[in-house]
C-alpha positions as CSV (number, residue, x, y, z in Angstrom):
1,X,-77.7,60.8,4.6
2,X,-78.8,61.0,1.3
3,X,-82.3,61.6,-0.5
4,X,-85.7,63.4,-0.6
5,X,-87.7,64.6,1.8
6,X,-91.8,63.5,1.0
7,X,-94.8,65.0,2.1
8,X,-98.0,63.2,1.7
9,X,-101.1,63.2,4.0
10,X,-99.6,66.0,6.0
11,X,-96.7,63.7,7.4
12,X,-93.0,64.5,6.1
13,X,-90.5,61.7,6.0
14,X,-87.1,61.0,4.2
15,X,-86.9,58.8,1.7
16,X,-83.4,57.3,1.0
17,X,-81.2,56.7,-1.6
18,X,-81.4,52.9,-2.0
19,X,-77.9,53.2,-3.9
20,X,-76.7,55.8,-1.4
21,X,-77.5,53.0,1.5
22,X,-76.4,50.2,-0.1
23,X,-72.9,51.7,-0.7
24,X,-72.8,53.1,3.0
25,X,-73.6,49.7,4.4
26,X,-70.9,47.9,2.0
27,X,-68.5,50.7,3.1
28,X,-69.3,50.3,6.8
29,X,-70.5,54.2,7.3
30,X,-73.1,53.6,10.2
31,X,-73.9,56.7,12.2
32,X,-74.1,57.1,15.7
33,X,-75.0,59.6,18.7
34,X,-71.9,61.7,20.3
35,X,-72.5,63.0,23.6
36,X,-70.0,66.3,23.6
37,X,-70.0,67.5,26.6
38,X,-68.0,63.9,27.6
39,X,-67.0,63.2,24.1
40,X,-68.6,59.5,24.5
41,X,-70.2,57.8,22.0
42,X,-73.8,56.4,23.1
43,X,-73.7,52.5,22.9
44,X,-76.9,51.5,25.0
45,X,-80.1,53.1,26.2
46,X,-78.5,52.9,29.8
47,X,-76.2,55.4,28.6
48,X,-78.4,56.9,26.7
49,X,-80.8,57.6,29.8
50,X,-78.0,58.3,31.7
51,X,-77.5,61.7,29.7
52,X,-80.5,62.5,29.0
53,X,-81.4,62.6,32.9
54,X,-78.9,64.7,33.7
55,X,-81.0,67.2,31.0
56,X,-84.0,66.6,32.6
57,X,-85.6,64.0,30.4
58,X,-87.6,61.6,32.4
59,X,-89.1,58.2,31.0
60,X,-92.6,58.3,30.4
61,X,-95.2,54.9,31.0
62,X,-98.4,55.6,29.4
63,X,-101.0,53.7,29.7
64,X,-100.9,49.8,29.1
65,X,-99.7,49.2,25.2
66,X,-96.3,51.0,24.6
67,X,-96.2,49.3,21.2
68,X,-92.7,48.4,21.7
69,X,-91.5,52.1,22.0
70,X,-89.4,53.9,25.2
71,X,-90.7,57.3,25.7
72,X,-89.0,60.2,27.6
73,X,-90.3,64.1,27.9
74,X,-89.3,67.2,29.7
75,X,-91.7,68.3,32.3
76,X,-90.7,72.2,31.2
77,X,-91.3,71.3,27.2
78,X,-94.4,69.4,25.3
79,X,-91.4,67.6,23.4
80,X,-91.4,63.7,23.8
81,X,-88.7,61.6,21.9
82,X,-89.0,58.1,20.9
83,X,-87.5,55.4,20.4
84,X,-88.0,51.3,19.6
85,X,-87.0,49.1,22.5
86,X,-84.7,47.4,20.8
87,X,-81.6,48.8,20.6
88,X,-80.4,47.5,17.5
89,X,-83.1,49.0,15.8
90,X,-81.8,52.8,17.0
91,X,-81.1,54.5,14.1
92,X,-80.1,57.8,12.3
93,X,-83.9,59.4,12.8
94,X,-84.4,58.6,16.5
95,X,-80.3,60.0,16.8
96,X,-81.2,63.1,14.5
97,X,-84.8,63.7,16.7
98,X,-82.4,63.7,20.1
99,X,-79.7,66.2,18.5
100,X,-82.9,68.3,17.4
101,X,-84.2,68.5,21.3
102,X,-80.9,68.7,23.0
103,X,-78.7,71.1,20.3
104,X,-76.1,71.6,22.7
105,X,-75.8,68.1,24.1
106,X,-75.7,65.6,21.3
107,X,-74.3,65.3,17.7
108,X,-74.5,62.7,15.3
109,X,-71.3,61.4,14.0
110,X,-69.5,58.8,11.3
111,X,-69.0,55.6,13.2
């Protein structure tokens, strides 16, 4: 993962390398989410919530409009991770913001 981190409007977000991208998508260097206590790699969000149960994440419903998101927090944290209901569209930030909230649990890898 390549380029520079942007703050603006008290938000920080990474802004990638188009070239950097564009060779890691010709190359076929996707990343993906390693569970290492089992050593499996995460390949649907039924996995995914799987794992993250047995940590003690549980899904969160709020209200009416989800905006397309799945939601899960900790009853003993204020930490909520989310992610697009899609599945295709699960990517190197939502992977990096699980590894960030479960160190021990999760790593992201070179697929």
């Amino acid at each position: 993962m390549s380029g520079v981190w942007v703050f603006r409007n008290g938000v920080v977000r990474l802004v990638e390398n188009p070239t950097s991208g564009a060779a890691a998508a010709a190359s076929g260097k996707r990343k993906a989410l390693l569970h290492t206590p089992s050593g499996e790699v995460v390949t649907s969000y039924t996995s995914l919530e799987r794992k993250l149960a047995a940590l003690g994440w549980e899904r969160y419903y709020a209200g009416g409009g989800d905006g397309g998101m799945l939601q899960y927090h900790k009853r003993t944290s204020v930490d909520l991770i989310s992610l697009p209901k899609d599945f295709a569209h699960f990517g190197s930030v939502h992977m990096y913001d699980i590894v960030i909230k479960n160190r021990d649990a999760f790593r992201v890898i070179d697929a």
